[in-house]
N, C-alpha and C positions, 0 to 999 in steps of 0.2 A: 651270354652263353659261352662256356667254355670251350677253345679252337683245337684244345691240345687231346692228344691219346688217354686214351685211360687205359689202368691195368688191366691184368686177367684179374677175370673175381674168382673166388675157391670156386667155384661149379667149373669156371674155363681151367682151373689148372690142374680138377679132379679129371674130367674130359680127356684133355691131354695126358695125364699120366696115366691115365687106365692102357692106354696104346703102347705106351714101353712094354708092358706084360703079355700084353695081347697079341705084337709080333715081332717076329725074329731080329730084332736089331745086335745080337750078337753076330750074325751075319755081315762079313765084312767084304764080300766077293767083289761087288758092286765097286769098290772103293779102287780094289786091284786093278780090278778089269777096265777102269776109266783112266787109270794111270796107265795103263801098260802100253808099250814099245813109244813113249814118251822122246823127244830129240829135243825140241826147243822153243822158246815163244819171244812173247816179246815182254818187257819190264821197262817201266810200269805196261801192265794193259791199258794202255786208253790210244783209238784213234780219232785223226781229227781227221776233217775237211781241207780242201786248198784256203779256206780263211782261215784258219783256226780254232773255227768250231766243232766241240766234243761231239763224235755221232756212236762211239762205242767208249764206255769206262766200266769196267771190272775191277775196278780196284772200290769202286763203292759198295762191292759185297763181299767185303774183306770180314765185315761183322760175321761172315757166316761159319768162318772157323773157329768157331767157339761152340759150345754147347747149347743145344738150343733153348731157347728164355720160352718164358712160361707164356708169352703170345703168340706162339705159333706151333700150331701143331707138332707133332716131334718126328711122324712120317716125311711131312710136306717137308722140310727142314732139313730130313734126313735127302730128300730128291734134288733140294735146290742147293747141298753141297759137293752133290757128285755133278752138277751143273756150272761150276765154277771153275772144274779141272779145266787148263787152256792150252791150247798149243800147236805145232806138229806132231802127230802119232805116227809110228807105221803100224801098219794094219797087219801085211803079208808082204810076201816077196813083191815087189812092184806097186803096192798099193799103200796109199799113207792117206792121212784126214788132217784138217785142222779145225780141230771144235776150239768152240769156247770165244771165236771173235765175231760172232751172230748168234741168233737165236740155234741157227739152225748146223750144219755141217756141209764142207767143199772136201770130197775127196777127191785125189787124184792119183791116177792111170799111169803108169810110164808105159809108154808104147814102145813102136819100131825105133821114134825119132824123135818124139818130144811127149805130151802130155796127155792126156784124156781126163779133163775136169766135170766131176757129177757133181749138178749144182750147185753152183755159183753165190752163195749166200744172198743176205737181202738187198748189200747198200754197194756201189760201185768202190769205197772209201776202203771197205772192208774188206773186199774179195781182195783188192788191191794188197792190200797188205798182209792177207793168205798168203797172197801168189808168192810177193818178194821174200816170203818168211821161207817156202817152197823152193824158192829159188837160188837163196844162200846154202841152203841145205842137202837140196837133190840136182842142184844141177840147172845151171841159166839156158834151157828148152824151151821153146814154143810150144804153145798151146795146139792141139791137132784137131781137137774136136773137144764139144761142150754136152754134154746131157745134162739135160732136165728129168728130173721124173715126173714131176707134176705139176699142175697150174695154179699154183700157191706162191704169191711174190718172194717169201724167204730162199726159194729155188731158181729162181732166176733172173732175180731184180740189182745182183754185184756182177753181171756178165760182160757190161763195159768196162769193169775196172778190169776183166784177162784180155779181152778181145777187144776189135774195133769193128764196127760194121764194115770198114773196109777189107777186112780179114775174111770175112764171112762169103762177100759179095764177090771176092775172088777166087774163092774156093780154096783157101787155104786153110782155113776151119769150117768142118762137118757141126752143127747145131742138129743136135739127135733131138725128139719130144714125143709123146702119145699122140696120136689122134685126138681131135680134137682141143687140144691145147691153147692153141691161139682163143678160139673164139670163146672158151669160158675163162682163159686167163684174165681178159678185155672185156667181159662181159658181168661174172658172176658177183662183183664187188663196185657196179656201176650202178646199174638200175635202181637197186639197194643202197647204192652206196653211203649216201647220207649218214640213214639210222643205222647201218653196218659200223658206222667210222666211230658214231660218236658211243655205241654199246662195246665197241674194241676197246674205247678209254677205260670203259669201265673191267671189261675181261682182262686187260692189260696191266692193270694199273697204273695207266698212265702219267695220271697226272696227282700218285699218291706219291709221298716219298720214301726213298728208300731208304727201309731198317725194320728193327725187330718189330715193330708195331707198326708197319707198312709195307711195302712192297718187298718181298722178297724174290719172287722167281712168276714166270707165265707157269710152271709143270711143265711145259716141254723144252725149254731153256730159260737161262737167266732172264732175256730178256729183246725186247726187238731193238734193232739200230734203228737210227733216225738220219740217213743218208740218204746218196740218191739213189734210186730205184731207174734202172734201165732193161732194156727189152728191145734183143735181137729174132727174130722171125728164125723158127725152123729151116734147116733145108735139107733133113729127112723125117717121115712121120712114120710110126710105130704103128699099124691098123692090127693086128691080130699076134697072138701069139703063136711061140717058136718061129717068127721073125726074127734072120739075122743080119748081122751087116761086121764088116770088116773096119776097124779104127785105130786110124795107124800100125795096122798090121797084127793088131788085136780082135779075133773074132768074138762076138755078144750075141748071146742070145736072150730075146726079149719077153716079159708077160704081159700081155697086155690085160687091163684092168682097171678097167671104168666103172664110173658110179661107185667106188671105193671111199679112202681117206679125202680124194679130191675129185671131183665130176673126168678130169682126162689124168690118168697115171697108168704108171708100168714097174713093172718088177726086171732084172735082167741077172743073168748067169753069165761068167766067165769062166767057158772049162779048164784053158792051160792054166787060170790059177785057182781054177777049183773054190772062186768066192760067188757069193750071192748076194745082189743089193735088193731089199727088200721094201724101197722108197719108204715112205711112211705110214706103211699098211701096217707094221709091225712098231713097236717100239716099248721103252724100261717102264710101261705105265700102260693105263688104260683109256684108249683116245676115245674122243668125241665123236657116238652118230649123230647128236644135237650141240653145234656149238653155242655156245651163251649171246656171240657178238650179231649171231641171224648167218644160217645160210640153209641151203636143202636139207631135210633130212637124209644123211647117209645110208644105205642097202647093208645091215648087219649081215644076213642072211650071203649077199655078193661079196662082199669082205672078207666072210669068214669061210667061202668057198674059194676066193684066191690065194690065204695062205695054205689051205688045204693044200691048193692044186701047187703051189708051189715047194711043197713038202715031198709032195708024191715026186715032183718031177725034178727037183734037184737038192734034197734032202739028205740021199747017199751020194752025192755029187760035189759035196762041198764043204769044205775045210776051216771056210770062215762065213760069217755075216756080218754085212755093213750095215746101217740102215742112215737114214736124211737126220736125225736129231740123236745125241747121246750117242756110246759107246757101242763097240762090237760084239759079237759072242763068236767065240772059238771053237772047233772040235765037232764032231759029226754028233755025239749024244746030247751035247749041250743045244745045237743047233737045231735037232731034232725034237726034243724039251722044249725050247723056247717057242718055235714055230706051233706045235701042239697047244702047248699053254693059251698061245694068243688067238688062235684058230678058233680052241674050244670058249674064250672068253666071250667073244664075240656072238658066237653060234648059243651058248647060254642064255644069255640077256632075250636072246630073240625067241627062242623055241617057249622060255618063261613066262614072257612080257606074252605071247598070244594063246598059251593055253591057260593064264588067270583071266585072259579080256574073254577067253570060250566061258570060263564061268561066271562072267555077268561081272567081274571087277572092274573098274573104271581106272582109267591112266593116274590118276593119283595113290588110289586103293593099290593098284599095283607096285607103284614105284615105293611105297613103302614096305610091303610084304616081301619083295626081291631080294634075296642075297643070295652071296655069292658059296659056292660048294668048299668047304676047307683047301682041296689040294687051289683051289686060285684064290679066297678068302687073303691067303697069309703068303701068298707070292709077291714078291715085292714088283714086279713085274706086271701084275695084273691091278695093282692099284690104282685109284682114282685122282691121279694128280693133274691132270689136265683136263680127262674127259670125267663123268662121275655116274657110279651104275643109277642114281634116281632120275638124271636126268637122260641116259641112254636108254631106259625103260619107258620113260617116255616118249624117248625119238620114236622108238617100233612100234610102239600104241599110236602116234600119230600118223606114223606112215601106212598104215594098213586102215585107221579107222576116223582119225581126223582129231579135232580138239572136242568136236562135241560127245558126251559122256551118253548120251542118249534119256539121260531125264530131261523129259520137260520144262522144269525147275530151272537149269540152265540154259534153258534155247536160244533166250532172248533177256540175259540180266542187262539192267539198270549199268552205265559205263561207270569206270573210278569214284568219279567227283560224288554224282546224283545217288549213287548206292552209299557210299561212305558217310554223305549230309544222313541220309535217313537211318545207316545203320546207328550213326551216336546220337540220333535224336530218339530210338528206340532204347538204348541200352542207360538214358537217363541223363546223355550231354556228355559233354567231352570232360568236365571235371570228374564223372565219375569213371568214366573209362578210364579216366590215367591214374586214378586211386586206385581202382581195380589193377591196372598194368603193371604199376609201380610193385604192387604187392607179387603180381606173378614174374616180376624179374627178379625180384631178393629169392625166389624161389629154385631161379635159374631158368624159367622157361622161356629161352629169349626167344625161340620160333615163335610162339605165340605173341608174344609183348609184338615186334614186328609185324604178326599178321595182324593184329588187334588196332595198336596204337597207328598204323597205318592208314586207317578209317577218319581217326582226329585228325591226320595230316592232311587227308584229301579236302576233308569237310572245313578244317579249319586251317589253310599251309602257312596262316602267320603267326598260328600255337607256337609259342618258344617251349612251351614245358613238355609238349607232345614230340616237336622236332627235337628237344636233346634226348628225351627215353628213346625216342624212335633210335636213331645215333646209337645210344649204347648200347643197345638188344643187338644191332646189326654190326657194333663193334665185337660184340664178344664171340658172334655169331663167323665171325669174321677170324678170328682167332683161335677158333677151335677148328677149322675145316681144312681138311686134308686136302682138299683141291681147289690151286691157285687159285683160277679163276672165281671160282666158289669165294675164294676170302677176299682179291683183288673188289668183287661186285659189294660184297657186303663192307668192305674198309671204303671206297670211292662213295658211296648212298650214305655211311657215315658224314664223312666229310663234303659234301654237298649240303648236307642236312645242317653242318654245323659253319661250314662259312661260304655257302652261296657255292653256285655251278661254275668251275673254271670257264669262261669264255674263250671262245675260240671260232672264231667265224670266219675260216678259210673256208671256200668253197672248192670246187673239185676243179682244177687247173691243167690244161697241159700236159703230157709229161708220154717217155716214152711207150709205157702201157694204153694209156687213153691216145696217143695218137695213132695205135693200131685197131683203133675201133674201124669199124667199112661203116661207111654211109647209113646204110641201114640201121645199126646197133646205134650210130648217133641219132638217130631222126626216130628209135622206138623210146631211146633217153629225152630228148625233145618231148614227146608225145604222155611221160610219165607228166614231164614239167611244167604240161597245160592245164591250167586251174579251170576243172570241168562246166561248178555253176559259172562262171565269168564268164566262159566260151561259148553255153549254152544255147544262145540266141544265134549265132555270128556263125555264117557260112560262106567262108569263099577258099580261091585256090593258088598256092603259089609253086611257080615251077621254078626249081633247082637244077643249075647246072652245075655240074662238080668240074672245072679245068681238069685240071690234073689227071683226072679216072674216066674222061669222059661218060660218065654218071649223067642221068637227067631223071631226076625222082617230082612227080607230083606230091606237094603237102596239101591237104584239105582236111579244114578246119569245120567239120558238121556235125550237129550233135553233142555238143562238149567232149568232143574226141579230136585227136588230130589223127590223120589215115594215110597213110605213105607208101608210095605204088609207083610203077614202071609210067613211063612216058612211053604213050602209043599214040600212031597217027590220027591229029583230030583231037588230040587233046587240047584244052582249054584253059587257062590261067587267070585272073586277075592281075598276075604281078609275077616278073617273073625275071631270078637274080643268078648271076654267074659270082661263081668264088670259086679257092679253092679248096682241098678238103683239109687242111691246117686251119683257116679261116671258117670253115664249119664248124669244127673242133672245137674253135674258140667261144665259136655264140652259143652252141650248143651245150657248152658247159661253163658257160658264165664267165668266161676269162675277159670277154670283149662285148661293148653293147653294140649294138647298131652302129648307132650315132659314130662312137669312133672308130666302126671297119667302114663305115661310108667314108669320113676327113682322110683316115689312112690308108685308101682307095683299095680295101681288099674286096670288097663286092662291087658289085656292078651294077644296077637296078633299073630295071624297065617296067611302064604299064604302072598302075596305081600302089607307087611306093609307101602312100600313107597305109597298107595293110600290110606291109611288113611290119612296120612299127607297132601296127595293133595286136601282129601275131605275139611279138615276142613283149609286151606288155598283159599279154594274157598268160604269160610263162607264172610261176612260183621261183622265186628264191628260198634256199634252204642253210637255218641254221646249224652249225655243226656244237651248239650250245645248249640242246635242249632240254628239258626236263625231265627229270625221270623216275626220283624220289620225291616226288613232288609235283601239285596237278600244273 
């Protein structure tokens, strides 16, 4: 089987060239405005670690200042070169950004006396070398205060590399965040986390390589750092809007706006300079109600009522906007246009998506029929490079009515493997489905060859001839689509298909996000980790003492559930063990067994110790390797 890419075929390069005609690429605003008030970066771009391992290199999408080749889209291509612009900007009088050395953007504040940094990029590595780029440039100032807008780790996971928690703990730096922020920051990408981590590889492209026939870009930046990820603890929270507060001598006032882009986020205005940061409720594309990697469905309908209200309330108020990813927009009519545009995108998809489900259309029926109105059709702005309108059509049909379509038909199908055997035992065997498929990909109909040949794969996954058509249907399919993710899923399921699933069987470790879980949020992760029928039979009770938090949580293991609740007097145990809550942390998510927190006396154990042991030998271990083109 062949390992290597293959071309665009004429259907993938007719596809793409119908798009030059189709929109405004003589429009070059995009290009300006991502350049402008430009001071300095760094040459080469590439950061390393204190070992010397790369965790940020820009210089491997150097391929992209060229014109774009016939495998990738010509939109997507056009997005992922204003994503390569890098550096210091100033923004306004006071306020400057450095894109381009994360996925995401650190702007910073000059206050009374030193700084005011919004969001912290992803990796401690990175922020690090913002700050000093900052620092040569505007002036060697202290940090004053940090904002987060939202509970998404590219926002607040390089805030060790400005600050120290000793900074924080003194009150020397204010750490601003939304409501709520801790607990889905620690929560929303843990439960889940597993199948989250390893569907990211594939939203990501992680583990494709970068160039014209692989990885180019995530649509909302080049790309994630692979640093460290840290996490300092608020010490003020954002509960409602037109909340202010004073930072370094800088009055902000706040939006508050949850269940948005992210479960905890906020908007905020700065009057003396007359800008607006509009976190990542806004941005040069059209984001995700449904991400690809698994998370809540997003509230279109609350989204597109926050930019609203932020239009109404500081629209003639302000002179610029920032936002967490990509460049600014200048000027009160541009400002006022952009904000509308993205308002009404949003508010579209949803008002669409439920008055075709009023007439009997089904979440798929729909998502096909949707498009978008001309004035947002051919807005570069409104495009689907990260999030994509089939798949946001669907977010709102599911959020109001669920996955089921209401035939019968589907109530209860046959899973992957069992419907796939019987569908190519129906249609005549797998040699004729792939003589048939064969035929409908010289055709160009690669969705179908994929949905089709997809059936041979399940029914047969050590088909070689099934697994490489499958492969090129999803190569091409991959090659034509405007949004990253969209080509990143279909390039990664190519190459799975054609040389086995990257392995990667780290487990979920440590680290400063996961050791801000509370007790509880560890022991409801514990409780996903109990393997139901094994537990089944097996009832008893172990009491936990937390040192550290003085904590004392009953675990009881009945029913093939485990159930975790407050210690009241007269309660009862089996077994019953003190640690502390690092040493929770650790067995709770796999870093430590038993065996060695007992020799390296982190727990304590009294009363019938062999059901400890039984406890967490009824746990699951989770690959972060697992299959996904493929039964």
């Amino acid at each position: 089987m062949s390992n290597n890419p293959k071309p665009a075929t004429a259907f993938t390069r007719s596809a793409n060239k119908a798009l030059l005609d189709h929109l405004p690429f003589d429009d070059r605003s995009a290009y300006d405005d991502a350049r402008r008030g430009f001071i300095a970066t760094l040459d080469p771009m590439v950061i390393k670690d204190e070992n010397g391992r790369v965790v940020w290199d820009l210089e491997r999408f150097r391929f992209l200042e060229t014109e774009a080749p016939e495998t990738v889209n010509p939109s997507l291509w056009r997005i992922s070169q204003l994503h390569l612009e890098h550096g210091l900007f100033r923004v306004a009088d006071r306020i400057h950004q450095v894109r381009g050395f994360d996925i995401s953007n650190m702007t910073i504040v000059e206050g009374r006396t030193g700084y005011i940094v919004i969001d912290p990029l992803t990796s401690t590595e990175c922020a690090r070398e913002a700050m000093r780029l900052v620092r040569e440039n505007l002036g060697d100032k202290e940090v004053r205060a940090v904002i987060y807008t939202h509970s998404h780790a590219d926002h607040f996971g390089g805030v060790k590399g400005i600050v120290s928690e000793e900074d924080v703990r003194s009150g020397a730096v204010r750490v601003v965040a939304p409501y709520g922020f801790m607990e889905h920051t620690v929560s929303e990408n843990v439960y889940a986390g597993n199948a989250m981590y390893r569907r990211a590889q594939y939203m990501y492209g992680q583990n494709l390589p970068v160039g014209s026939a692989g990885m180019i870009s995530t649509g909302l930046g080049i790309a994630l750092s692979e640093g460290q990820i840290t996490l300092l603890e608020p010490t003020d929270l954002i509960t409602e809007s037109s909340q202010e507060l004073v930072l370094d001598g800088v009055r902000i006032e706040f939006q508050y706006t949850p269940d948005s882009e992210a479960p905890a986020e906020m908007h905020f205005h700065i009057p003396e300079m007359r800008a607006l940061c509009m976190a990542e409720n806004v941005s040069h594309h059209m984001h995700n109600l449904y991400t690809p990697r698994g998370a809540q469905i997003r509230d279109a309908a609350a989204w597109s009522g926050y930019i609203d209200e932020a239009l109404r309330r500081y629209g003639d108020k302000s002179d610029v906007l920032f936002i967490s990813h990509q460049w600014p927009v200048w000027g009160q009519t541009a400002i006022r246009g952009f904000l509308t545009q993205q308002r009404d995108l949003y508010r579209y998809i949803h008002d669409e998506t439920l008055r075709l489900a009023a007439h009997g259309y089904t979440m798929t029926e729909i998502a096909e029929i949707v498009e978008l109105p001309e004035g947002l059709a051919t807005c570069w702005s409104a495009r689907g490079y990260y999030g994509s309108l089939n798949h946001n059509v669907k977010a709102v049909y599911q959020r109001y009515l669920g996955w089921f379509d209401a035939n019968p038909a589907n109530l209860h199908p046959h899973p992957p493997v069992e419907s796939s055997t019987r569908y190519v035992e129906f249609m005549g065997g797998a040699d004729a489905v792939l003589q048939k498929a064969k035929l409908s990909f010289d055709e160009g109909d690669y969705r179908w060859v994929a949905q089709v040949v997809n059936h041979v794969v399940f029914a047969e996954p050590d088909n070689e001839l099934a697994r490489q058509l499958q492969a090129d249907a999803l190569e091409q399919l991959g090659y034509q689509a405007e949004s990253a993710p969209w080509r990143n899923f279909y390039l990664t399921g190519a190459q799975d298909l054609r040389n086995g699933v990257h392995t990667d069987d780290q487990s979920l470790t440590t680290s400063d996000v996961l050791a801000a879980m509370t007790t509880d949020m560890l022991l409801d992760y514990l409780a996903i980790r109990l393997n139901g029928p094994k537990a089944g039979t097996r009832k008893f009770a172990v009491h936990l003492h937390v040192i550290d938090t003085g904590e004392d949580r009953l675990v009881e293991v009945t029913n093939g559930v485990l159930i975790c609740s407050p210690v009241i007097d007269g309660t009862t145990a089996d077994v019953s063990v003190d640690l502390t809550s690092a040493a929770l942390a650790e067995l709770v998510l796999g870093a430590i067994t038993i065996e060695d927190a007992t020799v390296a006396g982190k727990i304590d154990v009294s009363g019938r110790a062999e059901l400890l042991h039984d406890l967490f030998s009824l746990l699951d271990s989770f690959s972060r390797s697992f299959n996904i083109v493929t039964p």
